[in-house]
Every structure is written in structure tokens, then in C-alpha cells.
DSSP file (Angstrom, degrees, kcal/mol; ACC not computed):
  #  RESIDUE AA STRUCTURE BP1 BP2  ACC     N-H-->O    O-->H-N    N-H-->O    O-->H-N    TCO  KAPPA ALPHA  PHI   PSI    X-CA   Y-CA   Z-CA
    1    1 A X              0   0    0      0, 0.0     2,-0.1     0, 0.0    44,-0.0   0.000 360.0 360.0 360.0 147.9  -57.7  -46.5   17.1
    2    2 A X        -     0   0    0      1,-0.0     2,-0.8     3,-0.0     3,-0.1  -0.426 360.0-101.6 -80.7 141.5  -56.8  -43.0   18.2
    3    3 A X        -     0   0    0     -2,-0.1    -1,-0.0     1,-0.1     0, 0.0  -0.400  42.6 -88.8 -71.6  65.2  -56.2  -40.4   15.6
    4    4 A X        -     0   0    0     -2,-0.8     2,-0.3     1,-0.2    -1,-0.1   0.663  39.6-128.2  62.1 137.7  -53.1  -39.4   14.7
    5    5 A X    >>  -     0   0    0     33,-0.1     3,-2.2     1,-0.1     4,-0.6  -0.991   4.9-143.2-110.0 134.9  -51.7  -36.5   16.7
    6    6 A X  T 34 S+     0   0    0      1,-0.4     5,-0.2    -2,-0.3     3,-0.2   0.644 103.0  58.6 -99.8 -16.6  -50.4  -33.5   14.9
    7    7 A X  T >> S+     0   0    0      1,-0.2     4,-3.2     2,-0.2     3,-1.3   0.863 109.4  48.8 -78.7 -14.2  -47.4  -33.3   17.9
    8    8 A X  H <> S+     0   0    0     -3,-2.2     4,-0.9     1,-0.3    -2,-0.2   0.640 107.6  44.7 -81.9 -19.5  -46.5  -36.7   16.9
    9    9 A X  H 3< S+     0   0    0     -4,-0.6    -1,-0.3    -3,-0.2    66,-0.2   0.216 114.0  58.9-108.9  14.2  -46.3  -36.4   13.5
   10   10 A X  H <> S+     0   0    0     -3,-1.3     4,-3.9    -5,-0.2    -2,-0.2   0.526 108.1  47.3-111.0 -56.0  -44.2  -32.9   14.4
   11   11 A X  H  X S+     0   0    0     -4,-3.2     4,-2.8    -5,-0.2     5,-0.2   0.863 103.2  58.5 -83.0  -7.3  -42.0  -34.6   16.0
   12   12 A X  H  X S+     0   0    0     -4,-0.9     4,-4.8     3,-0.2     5,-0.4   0.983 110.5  44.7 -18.3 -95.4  -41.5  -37.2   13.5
   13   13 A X  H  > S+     0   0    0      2,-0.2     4,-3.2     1,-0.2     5,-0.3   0.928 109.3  54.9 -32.5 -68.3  -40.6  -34.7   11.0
   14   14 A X  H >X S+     0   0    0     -4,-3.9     4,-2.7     1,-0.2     3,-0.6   0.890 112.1  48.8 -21.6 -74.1  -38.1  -32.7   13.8
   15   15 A X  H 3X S+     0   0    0     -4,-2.8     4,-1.0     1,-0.3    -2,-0.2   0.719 113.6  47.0 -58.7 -33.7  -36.3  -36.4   14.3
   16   16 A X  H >< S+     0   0    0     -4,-4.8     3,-0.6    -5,-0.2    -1,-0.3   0.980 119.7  35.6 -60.4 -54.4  -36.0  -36.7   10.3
   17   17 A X  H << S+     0   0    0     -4,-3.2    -2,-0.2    -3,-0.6    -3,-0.2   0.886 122.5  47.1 -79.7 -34.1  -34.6  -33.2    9.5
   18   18 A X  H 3< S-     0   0    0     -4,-2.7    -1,-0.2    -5,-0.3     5,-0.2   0.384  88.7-147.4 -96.2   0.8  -32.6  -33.2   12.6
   19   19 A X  S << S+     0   0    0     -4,-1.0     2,-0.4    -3,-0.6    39,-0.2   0.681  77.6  91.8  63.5   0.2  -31.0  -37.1   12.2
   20   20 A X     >  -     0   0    0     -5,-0.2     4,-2.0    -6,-0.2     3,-0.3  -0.884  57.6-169.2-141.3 127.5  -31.4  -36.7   16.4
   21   21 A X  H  > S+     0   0    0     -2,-0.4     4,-0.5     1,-0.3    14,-0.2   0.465  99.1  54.1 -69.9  -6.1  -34.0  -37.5   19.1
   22   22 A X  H  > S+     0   0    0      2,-0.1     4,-1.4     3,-0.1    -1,-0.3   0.753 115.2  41.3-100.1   7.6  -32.3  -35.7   21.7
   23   23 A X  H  > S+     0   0    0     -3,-0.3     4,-1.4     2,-0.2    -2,-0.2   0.762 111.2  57.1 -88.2 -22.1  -32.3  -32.4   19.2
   24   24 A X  H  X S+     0   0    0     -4,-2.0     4,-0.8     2,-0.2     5,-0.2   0.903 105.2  52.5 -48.8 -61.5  -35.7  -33.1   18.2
   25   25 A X  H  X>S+     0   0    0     -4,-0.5     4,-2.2     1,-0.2     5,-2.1   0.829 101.9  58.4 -53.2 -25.4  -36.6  -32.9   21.7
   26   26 A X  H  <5S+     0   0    0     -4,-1.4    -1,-0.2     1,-0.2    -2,-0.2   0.961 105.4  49.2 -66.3 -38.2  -35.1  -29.7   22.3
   27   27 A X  H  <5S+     0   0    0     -4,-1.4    -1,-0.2     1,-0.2    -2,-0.2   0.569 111.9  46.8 -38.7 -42.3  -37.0  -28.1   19.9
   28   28 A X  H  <5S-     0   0    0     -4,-0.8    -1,-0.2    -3,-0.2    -2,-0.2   0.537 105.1-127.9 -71.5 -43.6  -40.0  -29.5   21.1
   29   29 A X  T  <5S+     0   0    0     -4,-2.2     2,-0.4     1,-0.3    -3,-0.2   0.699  72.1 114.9  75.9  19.5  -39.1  -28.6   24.5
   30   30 A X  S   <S-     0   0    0     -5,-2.1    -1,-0.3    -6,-0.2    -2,-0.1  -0.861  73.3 -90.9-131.2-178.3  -39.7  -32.1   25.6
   31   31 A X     >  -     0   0    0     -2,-0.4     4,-1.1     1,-0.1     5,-0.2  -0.345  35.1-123.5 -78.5 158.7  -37.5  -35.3   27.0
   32   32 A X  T  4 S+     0   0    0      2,-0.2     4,-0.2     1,-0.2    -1,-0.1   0.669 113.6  67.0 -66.1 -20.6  -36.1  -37.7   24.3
   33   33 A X  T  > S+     0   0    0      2,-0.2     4,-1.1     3,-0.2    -1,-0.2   0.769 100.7  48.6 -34.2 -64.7  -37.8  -40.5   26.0
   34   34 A X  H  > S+     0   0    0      1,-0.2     4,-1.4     2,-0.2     3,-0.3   0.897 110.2  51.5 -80.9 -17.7  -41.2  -38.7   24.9
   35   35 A X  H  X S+     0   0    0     -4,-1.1     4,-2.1     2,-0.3    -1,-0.2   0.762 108.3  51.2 -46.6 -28.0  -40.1  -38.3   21.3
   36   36 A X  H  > S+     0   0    0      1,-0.3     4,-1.2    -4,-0.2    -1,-0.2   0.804 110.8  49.7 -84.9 -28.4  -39.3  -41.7   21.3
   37   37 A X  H  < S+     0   0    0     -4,-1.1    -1,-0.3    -3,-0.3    -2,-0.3   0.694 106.3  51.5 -88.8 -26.8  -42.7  -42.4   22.6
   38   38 A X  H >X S+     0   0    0     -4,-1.4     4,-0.9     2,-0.2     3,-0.8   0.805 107.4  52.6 -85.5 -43.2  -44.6  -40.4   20.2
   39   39 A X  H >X S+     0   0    0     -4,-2.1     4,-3.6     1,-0.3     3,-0.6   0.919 109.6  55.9 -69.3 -28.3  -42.7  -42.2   16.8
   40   40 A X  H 3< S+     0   0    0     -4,-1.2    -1,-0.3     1,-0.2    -2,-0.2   0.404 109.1  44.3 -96.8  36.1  -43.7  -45.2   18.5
   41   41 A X  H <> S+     0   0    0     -3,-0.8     4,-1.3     2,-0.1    -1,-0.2   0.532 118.4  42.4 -84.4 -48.6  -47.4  -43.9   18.5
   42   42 A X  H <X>S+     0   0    0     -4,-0.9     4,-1.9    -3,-0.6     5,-0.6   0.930 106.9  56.8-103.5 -43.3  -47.2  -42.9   15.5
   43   43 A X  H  X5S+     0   0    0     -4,-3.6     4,-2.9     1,-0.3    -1,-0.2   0.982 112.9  51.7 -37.7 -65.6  -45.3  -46.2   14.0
   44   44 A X  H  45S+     0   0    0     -5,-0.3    -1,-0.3     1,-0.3    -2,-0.3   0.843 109.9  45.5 -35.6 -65.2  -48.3  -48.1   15.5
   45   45 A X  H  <5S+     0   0    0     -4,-1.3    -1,-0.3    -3,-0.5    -2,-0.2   0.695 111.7  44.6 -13.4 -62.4  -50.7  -46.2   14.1
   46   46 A X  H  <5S-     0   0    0     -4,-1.9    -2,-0.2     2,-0.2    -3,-0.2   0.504 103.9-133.7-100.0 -11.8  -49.6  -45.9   10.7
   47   47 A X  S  <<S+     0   0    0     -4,-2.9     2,-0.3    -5,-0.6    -3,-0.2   0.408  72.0 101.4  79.1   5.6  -48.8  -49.8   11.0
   48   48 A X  S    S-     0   0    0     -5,-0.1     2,-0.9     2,-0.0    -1,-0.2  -0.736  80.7-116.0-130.5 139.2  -45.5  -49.4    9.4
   49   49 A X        +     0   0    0     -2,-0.3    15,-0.7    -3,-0.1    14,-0.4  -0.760  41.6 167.2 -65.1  99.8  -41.6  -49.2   11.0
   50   50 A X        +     0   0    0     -2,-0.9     2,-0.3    13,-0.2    10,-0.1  -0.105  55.3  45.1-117.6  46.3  -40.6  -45.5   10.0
   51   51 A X        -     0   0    0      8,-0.2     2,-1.3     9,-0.1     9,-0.2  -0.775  67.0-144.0 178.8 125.3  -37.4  -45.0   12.2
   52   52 A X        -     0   0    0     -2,-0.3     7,-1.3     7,-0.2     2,-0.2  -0.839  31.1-164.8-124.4 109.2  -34.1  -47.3   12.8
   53   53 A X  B     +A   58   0A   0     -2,-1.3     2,-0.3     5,-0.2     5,-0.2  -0.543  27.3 154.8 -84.8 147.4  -33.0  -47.0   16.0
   54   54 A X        -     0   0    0      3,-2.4    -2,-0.0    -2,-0.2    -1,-0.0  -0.808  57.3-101.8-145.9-161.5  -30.3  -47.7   18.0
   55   55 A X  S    S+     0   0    0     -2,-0.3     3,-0.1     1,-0.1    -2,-0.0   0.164 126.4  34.2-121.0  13.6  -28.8  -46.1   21.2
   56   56 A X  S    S+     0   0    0      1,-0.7     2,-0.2     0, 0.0    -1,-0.1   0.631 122.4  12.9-131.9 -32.6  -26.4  -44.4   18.7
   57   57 A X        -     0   0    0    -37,-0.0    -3,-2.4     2,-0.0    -1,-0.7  -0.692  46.6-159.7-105.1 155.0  -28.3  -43.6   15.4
   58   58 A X  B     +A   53   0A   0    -39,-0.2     2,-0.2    -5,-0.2    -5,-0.2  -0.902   9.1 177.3-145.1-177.1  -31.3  -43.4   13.6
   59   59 A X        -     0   0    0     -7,-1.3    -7,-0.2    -2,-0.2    -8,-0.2  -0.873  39.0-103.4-162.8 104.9  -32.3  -43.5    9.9
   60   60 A X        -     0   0    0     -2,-0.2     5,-0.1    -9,-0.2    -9,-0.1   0.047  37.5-125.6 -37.9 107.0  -35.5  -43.4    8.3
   61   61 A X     >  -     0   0    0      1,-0.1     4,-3.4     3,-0.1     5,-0.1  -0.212  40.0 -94.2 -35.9 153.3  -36.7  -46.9    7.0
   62   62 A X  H  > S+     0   0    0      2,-0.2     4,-2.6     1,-0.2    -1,-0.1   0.821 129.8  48.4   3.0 -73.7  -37.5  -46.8    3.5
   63   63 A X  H  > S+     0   0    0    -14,-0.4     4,-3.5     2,-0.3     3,-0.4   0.942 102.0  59.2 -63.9 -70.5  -41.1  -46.3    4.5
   64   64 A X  H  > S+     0   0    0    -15,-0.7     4,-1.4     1,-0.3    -2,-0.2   0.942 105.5  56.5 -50.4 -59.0  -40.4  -43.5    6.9
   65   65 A X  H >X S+     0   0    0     -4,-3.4     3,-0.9     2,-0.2     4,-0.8   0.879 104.1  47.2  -0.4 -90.0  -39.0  -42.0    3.9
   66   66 A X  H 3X S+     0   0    0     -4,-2.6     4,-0.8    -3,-0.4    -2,-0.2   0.921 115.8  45.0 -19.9 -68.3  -42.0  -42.2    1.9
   67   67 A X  H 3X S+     0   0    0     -4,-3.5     4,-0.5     2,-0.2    -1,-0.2   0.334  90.6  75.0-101.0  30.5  -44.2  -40.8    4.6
   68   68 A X  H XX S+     0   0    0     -4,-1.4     3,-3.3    -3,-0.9     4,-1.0   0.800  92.8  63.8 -78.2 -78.2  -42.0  -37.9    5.8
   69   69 A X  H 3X S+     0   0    0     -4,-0.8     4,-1.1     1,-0.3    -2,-0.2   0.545 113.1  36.6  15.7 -65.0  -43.5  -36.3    2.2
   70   70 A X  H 3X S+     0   0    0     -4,-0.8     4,-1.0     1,-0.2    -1,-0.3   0.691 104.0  60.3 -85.9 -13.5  -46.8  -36.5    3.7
   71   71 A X  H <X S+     0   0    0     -3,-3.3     4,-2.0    -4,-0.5    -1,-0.2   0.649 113.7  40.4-103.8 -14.0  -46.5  -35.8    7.0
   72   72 A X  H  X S+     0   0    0     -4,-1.0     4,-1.1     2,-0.2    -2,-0.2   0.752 108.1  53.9 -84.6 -11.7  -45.1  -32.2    6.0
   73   73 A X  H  X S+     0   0    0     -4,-1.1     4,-1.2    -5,-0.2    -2,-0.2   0.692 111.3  51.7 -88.6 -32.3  -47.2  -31.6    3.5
   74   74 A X  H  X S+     0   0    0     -4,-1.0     4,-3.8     2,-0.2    -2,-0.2   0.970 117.5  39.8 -40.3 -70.4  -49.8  -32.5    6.8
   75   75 A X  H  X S+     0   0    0     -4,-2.0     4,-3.5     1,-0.2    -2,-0.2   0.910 113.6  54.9 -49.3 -46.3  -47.9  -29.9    8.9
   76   76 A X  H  X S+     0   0    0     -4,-1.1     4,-1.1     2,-0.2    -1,-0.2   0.839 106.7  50.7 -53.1 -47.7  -47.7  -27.5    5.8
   77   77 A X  H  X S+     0   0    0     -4,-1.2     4,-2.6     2,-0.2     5,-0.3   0.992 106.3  55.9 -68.9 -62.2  -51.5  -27.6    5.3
   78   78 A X  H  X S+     0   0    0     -4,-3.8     4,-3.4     1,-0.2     3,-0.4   0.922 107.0  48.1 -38.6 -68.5  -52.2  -26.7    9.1
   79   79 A X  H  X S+     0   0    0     -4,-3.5     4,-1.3     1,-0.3    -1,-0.2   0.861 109.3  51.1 -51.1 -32.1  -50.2  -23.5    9.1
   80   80 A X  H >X S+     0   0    0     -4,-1.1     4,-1.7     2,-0.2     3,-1.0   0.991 116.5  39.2 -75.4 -46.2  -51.7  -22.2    6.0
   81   81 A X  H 3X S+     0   0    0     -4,-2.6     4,-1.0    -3,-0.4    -2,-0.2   0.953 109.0  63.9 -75.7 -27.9  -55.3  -22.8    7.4
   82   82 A X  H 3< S+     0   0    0     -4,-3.4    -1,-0.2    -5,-0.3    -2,-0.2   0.765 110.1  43.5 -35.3 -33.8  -53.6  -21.5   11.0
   83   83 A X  H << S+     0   0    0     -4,-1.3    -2,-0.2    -3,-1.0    -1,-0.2   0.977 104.6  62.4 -93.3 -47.1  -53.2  -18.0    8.7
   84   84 A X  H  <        0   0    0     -4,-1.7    -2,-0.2     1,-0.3    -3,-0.1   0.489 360.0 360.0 -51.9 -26.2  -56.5  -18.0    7.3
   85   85 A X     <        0   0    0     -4,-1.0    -1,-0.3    -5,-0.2    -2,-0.1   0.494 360.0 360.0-102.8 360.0  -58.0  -17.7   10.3
């Protein structure tokens, strides 16, 4: 299994705080299409359903819940050693 990739787990986070995939993408400066591909990277990965989609909503699962906590606290850690250096 591949490791995790920290854009995947960026945009994760985007698509949580921003309740949209295609405003998540803007941010990103990529298509919703690759957003979409990335949670289900990351979903895969983590072995867990963390987004419920539909082609009008989504809404963090339960789970997805849970591991937005960690995956900012992920994001959070990078930038502080990103100043440190």
C-alpha cells in the first residue's frame, strides 16, 4: 500500500470545512473530479468510508468525523516543522 499523500489528506480537510468538492477544488486549484479521486485514495487507504456523497451533497460519515481531528492535527504538524526549517 502506498502512503498516504499529504495533498489527499489536504484536500480531505478543504471538502470537510468547505461542505463542497467543487469549492474544495478551487482552492486547490484542481478539477472536482480529482478531489473526488483523492477522498477515494484516501478512503481506501485508511480502509474506512469518510465522506457521503451524492451528486448533490456530502457529509462526513461518522468516521470521517473522527479522522478529520487527525488529519489536521497531520496538516498542523507539517507547517510548524515547514517554519522550523
Amino acid at each position: 500500500m502506498a502512503p498516504t499523500k499529504v495533498r489527499d489528506i489536504r484536500a480531505f480537510v478543504l471538502l470537510a470545512k468547505t461542505g463542497s468538492m467543487v469549492r474544495a477544488a478551487r482552492l486547490l486549484g484542481e478539477s472536482s473530479g480529482a478531489i473526488s479521486r483523492r477522498i477515494d485514495r484516501l478512503e481506501r487507504e485508511v480502509g474506512m468510508l469518510l465522506v457521503h456523497r451524492s451528486t448533490r451533497s456530502m457529509r462526513l460519515t461518522d468516521e470521517g468525523a473522527a479522522y478529520l481531528n487527525t488529519a489536521q492535527q497531520v496538516l498542523d504538524l507539517l507547517e510548524i516543522g515547514r517554519a522550523h526549517v
